[in-house]
C-alpha positions as CSV (number, residue, x, y, z in Angstrom):
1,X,108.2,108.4,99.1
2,X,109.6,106.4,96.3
3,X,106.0,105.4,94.6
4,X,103.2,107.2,95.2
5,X,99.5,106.8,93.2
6,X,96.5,108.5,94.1
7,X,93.3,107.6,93.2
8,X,91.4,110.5,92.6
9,X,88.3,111.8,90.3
10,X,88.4,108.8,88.3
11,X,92.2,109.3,87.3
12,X,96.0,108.4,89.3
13,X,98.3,110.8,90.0
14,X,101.4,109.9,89.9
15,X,105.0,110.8,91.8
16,X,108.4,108.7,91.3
17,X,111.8,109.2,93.0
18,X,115.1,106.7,93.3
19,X,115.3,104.0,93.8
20,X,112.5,103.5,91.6
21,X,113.3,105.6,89.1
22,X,114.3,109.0,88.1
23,X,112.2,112.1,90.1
24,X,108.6,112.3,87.8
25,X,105.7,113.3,88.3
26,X,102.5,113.0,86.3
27,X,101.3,116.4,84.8
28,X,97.4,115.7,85.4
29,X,95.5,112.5,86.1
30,X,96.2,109.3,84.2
31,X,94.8,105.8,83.3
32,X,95.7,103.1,85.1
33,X,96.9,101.8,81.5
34,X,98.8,105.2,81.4
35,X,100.3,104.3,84.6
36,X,101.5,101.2,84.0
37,X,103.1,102.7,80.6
38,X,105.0,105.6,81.9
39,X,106.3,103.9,85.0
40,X,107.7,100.8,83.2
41,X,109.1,103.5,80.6
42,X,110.6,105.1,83.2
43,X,112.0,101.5,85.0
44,X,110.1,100.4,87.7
45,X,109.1,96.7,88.5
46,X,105.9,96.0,87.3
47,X,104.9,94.7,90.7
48,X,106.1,97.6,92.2
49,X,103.3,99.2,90.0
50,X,100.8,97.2,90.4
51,X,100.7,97.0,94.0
52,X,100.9,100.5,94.3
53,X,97.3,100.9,91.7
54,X,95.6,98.2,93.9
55,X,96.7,100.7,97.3
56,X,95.3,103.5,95.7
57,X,92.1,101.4,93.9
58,X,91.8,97.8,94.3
59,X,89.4,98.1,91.0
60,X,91.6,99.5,89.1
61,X,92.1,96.3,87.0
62,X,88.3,97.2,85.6
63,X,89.5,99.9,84.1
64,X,92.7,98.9,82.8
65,X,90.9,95.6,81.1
66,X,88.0,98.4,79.6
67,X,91.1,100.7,78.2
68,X,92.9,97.4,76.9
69,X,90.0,96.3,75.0
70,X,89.0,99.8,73.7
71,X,92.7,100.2,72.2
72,X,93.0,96.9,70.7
73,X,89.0,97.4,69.5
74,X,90.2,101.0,67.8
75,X,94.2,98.9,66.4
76,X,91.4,96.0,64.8
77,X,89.1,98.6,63.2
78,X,92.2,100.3,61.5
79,X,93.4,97.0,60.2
80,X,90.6,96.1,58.7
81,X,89.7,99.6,57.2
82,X,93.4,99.7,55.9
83,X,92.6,96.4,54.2
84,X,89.4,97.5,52.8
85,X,91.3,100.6,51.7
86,X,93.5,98.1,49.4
87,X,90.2,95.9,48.2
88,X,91.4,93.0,51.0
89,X,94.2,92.1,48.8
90,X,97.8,91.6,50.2
């Protein structure tokens, strides 16, 4: 087992061993945007990644999309508060 991702009460759990990357394994259930992060961070292929989310949840693109929209949502509505903060001017 070099890769391993279960699916399981809405979150992955996650193990990694060489080759892919150094012995890890995820303290509790993750995102699949959580995944993605700490196994890139770590150095494995994305592909690697990926494949191994769509064995253990083919939908798990749905929500990874739904996480990537709520950050960016959260990273606009600082942005703009931060500018408000300063009366819009730069």
């Amino acid at each position: 087992m070099a890769l391993d991702i279960v699916y399981e009460s809405g979150g992955y759990r996650v193990s990694v061993s060489p080759p892919h990357a150094e012995s890890w394994r995820s303290p509790g259930l993750l995102t699949p945007t959580k995944v993605l992060e700490e196994l890139s961070a770590r150095g494995c292929h994305s592909t690697d990644i990926t494949d191994a989310l769509y064995a253990a949840n083919p939908n798990w693109t749905v929500a990874h999309d739904a996480e990537v929209r709520r950050r960016r949502d959260e990273e606009l509505k600082k942005i703009l508060s931060e500018s408000t903060d300063r009366g819009g001017d730069e």
